[in-house]
C-alpha positions in Angstrom: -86.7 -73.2 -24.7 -83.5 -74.5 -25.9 -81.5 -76.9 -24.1 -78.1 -75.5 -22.7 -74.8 -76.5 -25.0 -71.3 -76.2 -25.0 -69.4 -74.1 -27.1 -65.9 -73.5 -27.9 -64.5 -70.3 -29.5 -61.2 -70.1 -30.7 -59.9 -66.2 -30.7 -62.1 -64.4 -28.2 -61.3 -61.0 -29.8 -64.0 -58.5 -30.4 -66.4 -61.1 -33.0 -65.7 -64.0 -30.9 -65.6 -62.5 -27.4 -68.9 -60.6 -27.7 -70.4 -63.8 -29.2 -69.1 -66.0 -26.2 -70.7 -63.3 -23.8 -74.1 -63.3 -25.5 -73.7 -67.7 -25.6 -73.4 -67.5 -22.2 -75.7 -65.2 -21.0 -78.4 -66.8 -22.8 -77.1 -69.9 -20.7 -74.9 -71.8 -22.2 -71.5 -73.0 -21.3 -69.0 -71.2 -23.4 -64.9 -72.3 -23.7 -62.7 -69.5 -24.4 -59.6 -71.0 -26.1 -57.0 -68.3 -26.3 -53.3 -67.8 -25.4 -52.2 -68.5 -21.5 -52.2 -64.5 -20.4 -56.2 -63.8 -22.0 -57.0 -67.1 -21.0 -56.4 -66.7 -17.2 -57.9 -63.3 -17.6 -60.8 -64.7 -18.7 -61.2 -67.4 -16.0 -60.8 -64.7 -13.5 -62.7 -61.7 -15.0 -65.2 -62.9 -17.3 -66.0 -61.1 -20.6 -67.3 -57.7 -20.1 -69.6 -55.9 -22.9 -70.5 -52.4 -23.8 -73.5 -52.8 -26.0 -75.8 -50.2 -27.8 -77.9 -53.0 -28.5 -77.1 -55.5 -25.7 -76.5 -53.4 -22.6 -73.6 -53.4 -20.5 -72.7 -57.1 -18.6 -70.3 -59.2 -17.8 -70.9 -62.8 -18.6 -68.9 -65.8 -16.7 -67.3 -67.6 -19.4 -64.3 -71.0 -19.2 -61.2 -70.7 -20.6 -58.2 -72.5 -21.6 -55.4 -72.5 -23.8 -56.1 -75.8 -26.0 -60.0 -77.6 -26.7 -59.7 -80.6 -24.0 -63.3 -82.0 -24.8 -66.1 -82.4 -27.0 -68.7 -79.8 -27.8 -71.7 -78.9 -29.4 -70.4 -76.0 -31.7 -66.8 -74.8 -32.3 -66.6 -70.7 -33.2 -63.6 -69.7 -35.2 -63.5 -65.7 -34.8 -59.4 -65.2 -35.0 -58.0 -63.1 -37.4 -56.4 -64.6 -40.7 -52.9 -63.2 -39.6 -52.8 -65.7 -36.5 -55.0 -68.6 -38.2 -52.7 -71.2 -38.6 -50.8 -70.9 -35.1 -54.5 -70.9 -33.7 -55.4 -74.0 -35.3 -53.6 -75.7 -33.4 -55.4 -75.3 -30.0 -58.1 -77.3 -31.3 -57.5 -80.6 -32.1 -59.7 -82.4 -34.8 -60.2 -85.5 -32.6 -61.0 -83.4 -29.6 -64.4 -81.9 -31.1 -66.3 -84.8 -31.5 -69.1 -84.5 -34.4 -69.5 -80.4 -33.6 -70.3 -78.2 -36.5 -66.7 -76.1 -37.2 -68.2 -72.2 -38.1 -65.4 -70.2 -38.7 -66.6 -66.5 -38.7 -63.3 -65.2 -41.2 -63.0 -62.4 -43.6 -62.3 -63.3 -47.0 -63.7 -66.2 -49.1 -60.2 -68.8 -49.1 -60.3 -70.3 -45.8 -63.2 -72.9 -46.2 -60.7 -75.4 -47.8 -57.8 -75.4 -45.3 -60.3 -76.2 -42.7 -62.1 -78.6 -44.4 -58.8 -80.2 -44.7 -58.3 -80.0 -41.1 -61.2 -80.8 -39.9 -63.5 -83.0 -42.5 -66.1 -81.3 -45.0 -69.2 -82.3 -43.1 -68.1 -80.4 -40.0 -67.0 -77.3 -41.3 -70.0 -74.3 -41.6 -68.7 -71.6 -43.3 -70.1 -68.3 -42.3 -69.6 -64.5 -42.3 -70.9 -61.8 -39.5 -71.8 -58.2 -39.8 -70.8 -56.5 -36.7 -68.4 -53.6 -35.5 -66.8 -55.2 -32.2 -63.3 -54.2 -30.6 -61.4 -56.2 -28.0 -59.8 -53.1 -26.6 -58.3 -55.1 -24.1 -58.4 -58.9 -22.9 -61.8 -59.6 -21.6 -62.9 -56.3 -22.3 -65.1 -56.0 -26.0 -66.8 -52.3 -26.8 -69.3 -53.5 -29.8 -70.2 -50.3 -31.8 -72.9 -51.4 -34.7 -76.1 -51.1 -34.0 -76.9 -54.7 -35.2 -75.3 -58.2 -34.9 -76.0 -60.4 -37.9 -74.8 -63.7 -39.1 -75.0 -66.0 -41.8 -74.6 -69.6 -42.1 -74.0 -71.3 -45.2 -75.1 -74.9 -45.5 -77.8 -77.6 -45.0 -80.8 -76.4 -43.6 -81.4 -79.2 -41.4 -78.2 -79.5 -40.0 -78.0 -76.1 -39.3 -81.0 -75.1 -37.4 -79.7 -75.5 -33.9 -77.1 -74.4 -34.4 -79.2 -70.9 -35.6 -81.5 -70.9 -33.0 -78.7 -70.9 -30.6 -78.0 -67.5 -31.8 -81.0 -66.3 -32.5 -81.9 -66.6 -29.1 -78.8 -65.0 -27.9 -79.5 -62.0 -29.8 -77.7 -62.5 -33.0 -80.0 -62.6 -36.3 -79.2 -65.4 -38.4 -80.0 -66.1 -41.3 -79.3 -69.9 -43.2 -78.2 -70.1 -47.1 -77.4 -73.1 -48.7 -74.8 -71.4 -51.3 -71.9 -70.8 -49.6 -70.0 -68.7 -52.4 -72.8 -66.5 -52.0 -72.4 -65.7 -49.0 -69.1 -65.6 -48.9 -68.7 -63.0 -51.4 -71.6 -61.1 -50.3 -69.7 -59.8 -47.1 -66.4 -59.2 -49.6 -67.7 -57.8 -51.8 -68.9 -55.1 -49.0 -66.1 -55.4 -46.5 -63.0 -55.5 -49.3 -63.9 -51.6 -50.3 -64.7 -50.7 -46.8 -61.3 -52.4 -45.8 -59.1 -50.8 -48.2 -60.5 -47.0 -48.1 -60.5 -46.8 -44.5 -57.4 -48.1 -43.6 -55.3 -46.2 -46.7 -56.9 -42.9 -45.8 -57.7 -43.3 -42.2 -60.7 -41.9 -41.9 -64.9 -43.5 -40.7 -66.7 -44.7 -43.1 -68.7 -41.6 -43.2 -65.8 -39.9 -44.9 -65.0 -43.0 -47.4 -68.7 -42.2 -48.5 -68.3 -38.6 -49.2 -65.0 -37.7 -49.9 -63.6 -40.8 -51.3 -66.9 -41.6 -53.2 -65.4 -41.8 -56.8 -62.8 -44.6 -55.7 -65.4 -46.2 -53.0 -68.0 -46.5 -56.0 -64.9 -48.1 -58.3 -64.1 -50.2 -55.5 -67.9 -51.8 -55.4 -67.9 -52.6 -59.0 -64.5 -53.8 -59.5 -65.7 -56.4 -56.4 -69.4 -57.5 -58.0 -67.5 -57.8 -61.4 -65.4 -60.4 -59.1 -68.2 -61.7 -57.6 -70.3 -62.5 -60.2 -67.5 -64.4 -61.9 -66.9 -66.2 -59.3 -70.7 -67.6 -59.6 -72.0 -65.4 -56.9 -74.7 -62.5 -57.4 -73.8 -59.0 -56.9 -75.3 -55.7 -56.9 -73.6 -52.8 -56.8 -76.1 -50.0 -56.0 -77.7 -52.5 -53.1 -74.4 -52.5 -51.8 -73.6 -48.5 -51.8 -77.1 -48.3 -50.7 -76.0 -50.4 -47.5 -72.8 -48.3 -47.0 -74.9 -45.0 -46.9 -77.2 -46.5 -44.1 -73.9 -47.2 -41.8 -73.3 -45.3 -39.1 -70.8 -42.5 -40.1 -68.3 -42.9 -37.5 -67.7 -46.8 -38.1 -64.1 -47.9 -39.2 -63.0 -51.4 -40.2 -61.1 -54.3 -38.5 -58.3 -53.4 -41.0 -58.4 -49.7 -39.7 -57.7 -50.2 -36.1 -55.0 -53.1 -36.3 -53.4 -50.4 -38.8 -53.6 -47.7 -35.8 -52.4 -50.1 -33.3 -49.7 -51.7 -35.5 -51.2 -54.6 -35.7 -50.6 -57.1 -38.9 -53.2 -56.3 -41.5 -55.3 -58.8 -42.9 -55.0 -57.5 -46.3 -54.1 -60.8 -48.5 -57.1 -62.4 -46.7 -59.2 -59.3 -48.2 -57.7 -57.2 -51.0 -55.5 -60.2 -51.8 -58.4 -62.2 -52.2 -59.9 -59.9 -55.1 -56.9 -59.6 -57.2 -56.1 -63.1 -56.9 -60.0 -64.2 -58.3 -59.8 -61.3 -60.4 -57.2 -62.9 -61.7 -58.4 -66.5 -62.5 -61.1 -64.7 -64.2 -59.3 -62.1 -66.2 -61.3 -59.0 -64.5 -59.8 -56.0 -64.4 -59.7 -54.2 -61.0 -57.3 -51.7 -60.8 -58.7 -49.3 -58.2 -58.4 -52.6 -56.1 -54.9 -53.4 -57.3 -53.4 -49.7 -56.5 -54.6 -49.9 -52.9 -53.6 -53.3 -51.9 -50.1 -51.9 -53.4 -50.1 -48.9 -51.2 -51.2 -50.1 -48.5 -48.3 -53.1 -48.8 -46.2 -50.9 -49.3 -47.0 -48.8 -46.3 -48.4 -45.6 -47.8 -51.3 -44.2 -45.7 -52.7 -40.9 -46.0 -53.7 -38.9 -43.0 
């Protein structure tokens, strides 16, 4: 049985407030760090979960507006568009020698927070999930699975695994962190993009939009693999025709609630690798434009 820890997460959205519920239902003490109005919320309510896989519960949870202590493990699980501002609420000489795992889309963040916060605490990692705050406290996860991956040292990594595990969460432990960076990019770019420019599930991007979702795939392995990271195409299509047809993307509903997107973290991430490596991508390049310059179609 694994000993209880403490855990901060920065940005208890829908990643980082379902994964503070499961932390501390499986019994360990979970911070919330979040704005003043979520925070107190949070003190007061809890974090409550609808769950598929999990069940429905509400899991006690602390919470404050700035890290005040050392921990075991600091999640990062705020969206790109606040990163910066939310940075701030956790001082680096505040976490002691916790491992830094920021769960972020995109593959550009690792060095900004190494800067911040030293290369041997920083984890990077990606999650597969579909998980909605849909209001403060409040998280309705979707997917039917929960899945994260670590990139780094073995060793130093497998508590920090088990922790999860346990919780519920499969994890899995690479050492090659471009890898798996640009594994969940080179899925969640096309996703991303199609979605949010045409509005529709996933189940439609897969059917009606197949041409420019299948364009999409390749231009983002061709990316990929110049980047030093494997790529497969077909395993990837073959992973969006196993999703369930009614998911959308993160990108999706902050477009529908008028939220900023996270599209330079994603799209802009492509085209600027693309880029260094002189690979074409223009399926890639016309949506990013659209969608900056505000052109949905419904």
């Amino acid at each position: 049985m694994l000993a209880p820890a403490t855990v901060a997460v920065l940005g208890p959205g829908g990643v980082g407030g379902l994964l503070a519920a499961l932390l501390a239902r499986a019994g360990h003490r979970v911070i919330c760090v979040a704005g003043e109005d979520t925070a107190r919320t949070l003190r007061r309510d809890g974090i409550r979960v609808r769950s598929a896989q999990f069940g429905d519960f509400t899991a006690a949870v602390e919470a404050d507006t700035e890290l005040r202590e050392p921990v075991d493990l600091c999640l990062i699980t705020v969206k790109h568009t606040s990163l910066g501002a939310a940075l701030d609420r956790v001082p680096p000489a505040v976490l002691g020698d916790a491992p830094v795992v920021p769960l972020l889309n995109g593959v550009e963040h690792p060095p900004a927070l190494r800067e911040r916060y030293g290369d041997r605490r920083v984890v990077p990692g990606v999650i597969r999930v579909e998980s909605t705050r849909v209001a403060p406290g409040v998280v309705e996860h979707g997917s039917p699975f929960t899945e994260v991956d670590l990139a780094g040292a073995p060793e130093r990594l497998e508590s920090v695994a088990a922790m999860l595990e346990a919780a519920g969460v499969r994890t899995r432990v690479a050492r090659e962190e471009t890898a798996a960076l640009w594994a969940k990019l080179t899925f969640l770019a096309p996703f991303a993009l199609l979605t949010t420019r045409y509005g529709v599930p996933v189940g439609d991007v897969r059917t009606a939009r197949r041409a420019e979702l299948v364009a999409l795939v390749e231009e983002a392995s061709a990316v990929s693999r110049a980047c030093g990271a494997p790529a497969d195409p077909a395993a990837v299509l073959a992973r969006y025709d196993a999703f369930p047809p009614g998911t959308r993307s993160s990108m999706q509903r902050d477009a529908e609630a008028g939220r900023p997107l996270e599209l330079d973290a994603i799209g802009g991430a492509v085209l600027r690798a693309a880029e260094r490596h002189a690979v074409a991508v223009p399926v890639t390049a016309r949506l990013v434009a659209e969608l900056t310059a505000g052109r949905p179609d419904r």
